[in-house]
C-alpha positions as CSV (number, residue, x, y, z in Angstrom):
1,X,-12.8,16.3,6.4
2,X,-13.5,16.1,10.5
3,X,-10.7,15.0,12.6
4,X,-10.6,11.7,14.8
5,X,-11.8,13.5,18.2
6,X,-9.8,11.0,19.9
7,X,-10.0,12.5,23.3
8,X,-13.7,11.9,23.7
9,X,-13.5,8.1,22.5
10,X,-13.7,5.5,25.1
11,X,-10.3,4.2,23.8
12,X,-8.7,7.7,24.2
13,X,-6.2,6.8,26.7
14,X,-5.5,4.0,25.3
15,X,-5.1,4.9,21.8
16,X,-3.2,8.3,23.1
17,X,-0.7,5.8,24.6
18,X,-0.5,3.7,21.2
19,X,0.2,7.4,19.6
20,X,3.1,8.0,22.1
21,X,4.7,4.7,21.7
22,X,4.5,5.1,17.8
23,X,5.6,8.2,17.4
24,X,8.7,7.3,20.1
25,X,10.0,4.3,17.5
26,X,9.5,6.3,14.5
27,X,11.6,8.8,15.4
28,X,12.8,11.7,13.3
29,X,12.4,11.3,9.6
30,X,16.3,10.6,9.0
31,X,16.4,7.4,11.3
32,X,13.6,5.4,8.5
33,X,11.0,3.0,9.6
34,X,11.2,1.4,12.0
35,X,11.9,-2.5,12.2
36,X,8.2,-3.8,12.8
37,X,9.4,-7.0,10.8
38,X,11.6,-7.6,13.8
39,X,9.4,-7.2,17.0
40,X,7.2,-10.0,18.6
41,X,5.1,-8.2,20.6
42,X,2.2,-10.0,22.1
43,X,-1.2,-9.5,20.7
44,X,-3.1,-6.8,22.8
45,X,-6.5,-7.0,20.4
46,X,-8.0,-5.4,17.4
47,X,-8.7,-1.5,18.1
48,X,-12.0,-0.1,16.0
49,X,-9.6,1.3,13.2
50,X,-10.4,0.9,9.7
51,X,-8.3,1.6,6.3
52,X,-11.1,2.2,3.3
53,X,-10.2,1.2,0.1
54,X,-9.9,4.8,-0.6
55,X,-7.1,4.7,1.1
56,X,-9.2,6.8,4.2
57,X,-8.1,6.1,7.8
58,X,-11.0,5.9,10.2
59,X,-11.1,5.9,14.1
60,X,-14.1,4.5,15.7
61,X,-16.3,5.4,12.3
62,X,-14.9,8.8,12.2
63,X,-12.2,9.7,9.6
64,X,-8.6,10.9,10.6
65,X,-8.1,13.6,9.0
66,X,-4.3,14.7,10.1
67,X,-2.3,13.4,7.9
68,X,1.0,13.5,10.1
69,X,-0.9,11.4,12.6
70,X,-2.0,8.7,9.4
71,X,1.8,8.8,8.2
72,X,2.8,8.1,11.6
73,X,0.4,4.6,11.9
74,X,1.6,3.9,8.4
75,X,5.1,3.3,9.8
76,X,4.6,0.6,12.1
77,X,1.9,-1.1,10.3
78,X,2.8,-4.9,9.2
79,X,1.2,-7.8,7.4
80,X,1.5,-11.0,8.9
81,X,1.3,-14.4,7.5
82,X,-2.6,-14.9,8.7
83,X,-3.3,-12.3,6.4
84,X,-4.5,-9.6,8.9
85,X,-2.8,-6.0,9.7
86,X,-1.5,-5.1,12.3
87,X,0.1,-1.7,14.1
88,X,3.3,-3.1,16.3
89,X,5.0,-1.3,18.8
90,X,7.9,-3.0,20.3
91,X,5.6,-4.0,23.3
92,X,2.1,-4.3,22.0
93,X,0.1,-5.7,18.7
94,X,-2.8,-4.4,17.9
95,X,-5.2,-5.2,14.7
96,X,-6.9,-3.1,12.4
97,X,-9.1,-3.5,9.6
98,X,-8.3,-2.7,5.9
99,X,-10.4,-3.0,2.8
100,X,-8.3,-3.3,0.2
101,X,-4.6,-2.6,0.5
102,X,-3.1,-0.1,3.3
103,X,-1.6,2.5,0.4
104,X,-2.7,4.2,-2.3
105,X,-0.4,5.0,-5.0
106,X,-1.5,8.2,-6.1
107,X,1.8,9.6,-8.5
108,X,4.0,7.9,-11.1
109,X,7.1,9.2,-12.7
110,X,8.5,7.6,-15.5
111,X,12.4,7.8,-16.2
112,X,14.1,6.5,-19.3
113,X,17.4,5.0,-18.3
114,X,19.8,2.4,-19.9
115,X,17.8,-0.5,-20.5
116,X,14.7,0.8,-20.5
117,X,12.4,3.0,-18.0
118,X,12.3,3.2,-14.4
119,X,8.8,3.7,-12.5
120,X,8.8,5.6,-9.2
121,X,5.6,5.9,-7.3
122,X,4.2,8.1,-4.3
123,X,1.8,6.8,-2.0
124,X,-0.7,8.6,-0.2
125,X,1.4,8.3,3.0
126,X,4.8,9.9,1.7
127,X,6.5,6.5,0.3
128,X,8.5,6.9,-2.8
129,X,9.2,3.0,-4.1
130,X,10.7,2.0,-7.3
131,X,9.1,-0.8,-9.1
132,X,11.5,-3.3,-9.9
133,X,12.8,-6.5,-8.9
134,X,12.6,-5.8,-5.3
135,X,9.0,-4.2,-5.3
136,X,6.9,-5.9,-7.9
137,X,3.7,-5.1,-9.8
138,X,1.0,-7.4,-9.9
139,X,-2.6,-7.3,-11.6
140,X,-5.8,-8.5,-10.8
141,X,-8.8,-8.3,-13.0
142,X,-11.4,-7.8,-10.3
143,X,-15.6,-8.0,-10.2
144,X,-18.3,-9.0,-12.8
145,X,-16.9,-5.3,-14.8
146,X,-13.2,-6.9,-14.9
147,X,-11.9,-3.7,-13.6
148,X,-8.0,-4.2,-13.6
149,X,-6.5,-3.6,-10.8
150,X,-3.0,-2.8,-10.0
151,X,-0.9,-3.6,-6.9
152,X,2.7,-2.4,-6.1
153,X,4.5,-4.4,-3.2
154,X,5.7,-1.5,-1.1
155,X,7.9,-3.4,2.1
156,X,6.8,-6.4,4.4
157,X,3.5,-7.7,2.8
158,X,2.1,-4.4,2.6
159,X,0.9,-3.1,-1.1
160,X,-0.2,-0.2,-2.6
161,X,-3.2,-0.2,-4.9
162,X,-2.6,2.0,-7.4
163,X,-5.1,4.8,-8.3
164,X,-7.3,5.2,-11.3
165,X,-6.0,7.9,-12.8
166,X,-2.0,6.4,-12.2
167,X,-3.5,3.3,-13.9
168,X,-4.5,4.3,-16.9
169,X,-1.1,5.9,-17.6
170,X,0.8,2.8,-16.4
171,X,-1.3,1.0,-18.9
172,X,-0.5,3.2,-21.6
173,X,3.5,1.9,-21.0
174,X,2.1,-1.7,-21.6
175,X,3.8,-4.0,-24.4
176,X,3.9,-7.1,-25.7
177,X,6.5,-10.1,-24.7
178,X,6.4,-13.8,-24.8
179,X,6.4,-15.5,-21.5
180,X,6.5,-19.1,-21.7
181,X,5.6,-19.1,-25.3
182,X,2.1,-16.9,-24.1
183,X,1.6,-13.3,-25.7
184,X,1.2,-10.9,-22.6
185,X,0.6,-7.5,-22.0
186,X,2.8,-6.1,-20.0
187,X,4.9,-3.2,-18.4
188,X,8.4,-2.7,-17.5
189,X,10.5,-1.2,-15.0
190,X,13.7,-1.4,-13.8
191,X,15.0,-4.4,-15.9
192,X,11.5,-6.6,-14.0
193,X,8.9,-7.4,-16.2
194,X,5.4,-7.5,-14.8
195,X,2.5,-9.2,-16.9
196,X,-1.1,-7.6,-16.7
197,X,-2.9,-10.2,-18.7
198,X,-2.7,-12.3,-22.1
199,X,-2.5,-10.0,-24.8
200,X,-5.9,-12.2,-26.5
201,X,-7.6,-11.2,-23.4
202,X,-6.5,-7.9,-23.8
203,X,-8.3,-7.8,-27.3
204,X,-10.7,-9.3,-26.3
205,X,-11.7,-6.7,-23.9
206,X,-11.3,-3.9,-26.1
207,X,-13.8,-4.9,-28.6
């Protein structure tokens, strides 16, 4: 996959400048992310910087392919209440595009524990979240070929979709429970229990 030449863009200096900033707030790995949620910066503009629903950064229609450098945007990306993403430095906001969700969750691991099981995910960008209370699954059936579609709240409003291959295996730990008197499917993790769909729907499907 070809690099982001990001020296011979017409944004170069500026973007180089965005790079610095970021990678000055983030810090080393021990201080965490940094506290986007708290900074109003003002808004500087959108920059020609796409997320794919792949979960493939792109730089003026040319994919980044350092992965440090995506991990480092991923930290100081936020969500805001208009619905648009955003990368914040402590003195600029700048917005990008995404076509789906920012994060892919490409790994599951599924620990047994009192009370049932626990679900850890990876994303493609190095986060490890726990589904739970805190960091829900929800489920959308999506497009005329109802292709469910998973979505795992990772911090701020920023989600993870999960990947195909994690899907089918989070499926597989679906069950049956009675919410508000309605059969659902569903799966459970950490003591939360997240519906995918009405368990008549589910049949439905499979015939």
């Amino acid at each position: 996959m070809a690099e982001a030449k990001i020296q011979q863009t017409g944004d170069a200096a500026g973007l180089a400048a965005l790079i610095a900033r970021a990678a000055g707030e983030r810090g080393g790995e021990a201080k965490g992310l940094p506290p986007v949620d708290r900074w109003n910066p003002p808004f500087c503009g959108d920059i020609d910087m796409e997320i794919r629903g792949d979960g493939t950064w792109f730089y003026m229609g040319t994919p980044i392919g350092r992965q440090p450098l995506v991990r480092l945007f991923s930290t100081v990306l936020r969500k805001d209440e208009d619905g648009k993403t955003y990368l914040i430095t402590p003195v600029e906001k700048v917005g990008i595009r995404v076509a789906d969700a920012p994060f892919i969750a490409v790994e599951m691991n599924v620990a047994s524990k009192e009370g049932g099981n626990v679900l850890t995910f990876r994303t493609n960008v190095g986060d490890v979240v726990e589904a739970g209370p805190e960091h829900s699954l929800r489920f959308v059936v999506h497009g005329e070929n109802r292709e469910l579609k998973p979505y795992l709240h990772v911090r701020g409003r920023l989600e993870a979709l999960v990947s195909r291959p994690v899907m089918y295996d989070l499926v597989e730990l679906g069950e049956t429970v009675e919410i508000d008197g309605i059969d659902m499917f569903c799966v459970k993790s950490a003591g939360a229990v997240f519906p995918i769909m009405p368990a008549a729907e589910l049949e439905a499907l499979s015939q």
